[in-house]
C-alpha positions as CSV (number, residue, x, y, z in Angstrom):
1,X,-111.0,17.5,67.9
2,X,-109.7,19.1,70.8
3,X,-111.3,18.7,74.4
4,X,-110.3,20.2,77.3
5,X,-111.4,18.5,80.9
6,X,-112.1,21.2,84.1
7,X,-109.4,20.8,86.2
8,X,-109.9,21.4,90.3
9,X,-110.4,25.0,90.9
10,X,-109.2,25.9,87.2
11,X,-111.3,29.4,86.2
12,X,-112.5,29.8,82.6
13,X,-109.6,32.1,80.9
14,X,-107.1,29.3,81.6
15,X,-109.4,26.6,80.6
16,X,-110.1,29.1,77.6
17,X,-106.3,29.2,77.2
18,X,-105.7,25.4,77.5
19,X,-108.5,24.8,75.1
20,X,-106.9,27.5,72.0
21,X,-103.4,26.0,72.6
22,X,-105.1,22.4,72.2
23,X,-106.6,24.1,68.6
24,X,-103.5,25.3,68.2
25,X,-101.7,22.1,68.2
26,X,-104.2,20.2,66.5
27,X,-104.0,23.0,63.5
28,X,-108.0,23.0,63.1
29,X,-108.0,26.6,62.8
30,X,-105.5,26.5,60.4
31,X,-106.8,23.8,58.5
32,X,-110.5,25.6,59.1
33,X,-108.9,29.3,57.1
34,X,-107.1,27.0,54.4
35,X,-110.7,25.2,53.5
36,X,-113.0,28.2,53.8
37,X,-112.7,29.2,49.7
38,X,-112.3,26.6,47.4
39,X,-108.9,26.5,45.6
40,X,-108.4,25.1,41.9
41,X,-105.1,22.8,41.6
42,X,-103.6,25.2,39.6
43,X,-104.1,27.6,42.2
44,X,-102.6,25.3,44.8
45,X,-99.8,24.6,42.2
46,X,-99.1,28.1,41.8
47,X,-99.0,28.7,45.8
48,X,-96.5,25.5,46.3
49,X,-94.0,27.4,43.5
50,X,-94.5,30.7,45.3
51,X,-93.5,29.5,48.4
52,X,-90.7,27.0,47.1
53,X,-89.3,30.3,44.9
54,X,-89.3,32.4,47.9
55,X,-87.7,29.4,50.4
56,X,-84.7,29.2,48.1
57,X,-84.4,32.7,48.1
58,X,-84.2,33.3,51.7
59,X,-81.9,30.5,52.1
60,X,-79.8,31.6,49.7
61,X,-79.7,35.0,51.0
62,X,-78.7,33.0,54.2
63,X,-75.9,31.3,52.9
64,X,-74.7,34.6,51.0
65,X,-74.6,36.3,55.0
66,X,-72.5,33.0,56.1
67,X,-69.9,33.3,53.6
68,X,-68.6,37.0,54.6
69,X,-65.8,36.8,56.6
70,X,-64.4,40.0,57.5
């Protein structure tokens, strides 16, 4: 869990600030939006392919870019 401590003089949008990038880093809100609906294993399965599919794709497309010489 994230905690933020008042520092001297600090005003609230930084401490406000301090405490989202402490969330941030800790990945509750992600984790938080990834929990919210349940999700089958084959539907987890099928997001893990998807993504996979689409990362050897884009680095593919990345090596195809690396190769033209001109």
């Amino acid at each position: 869990m994230a905690k933020v401590q008042n520092r001297k003089n600090e005003n609230f949008e930084k401490l406000l600030r301090r405490f989202k990038r402490a969330c941030d880093d800790d990945k509750i809100i992600f984790e938080a939006r990834k929990r919210e609906f349940f999700e089958n294993n084959s539907e987890k399965n099928r997001k893990k392919r998807k993504s996979a599919i689409k990362r050897n794709q884009k680095e593919q497309l990345k090596n195809q870019k690396k190769k033209k010489l001109y």
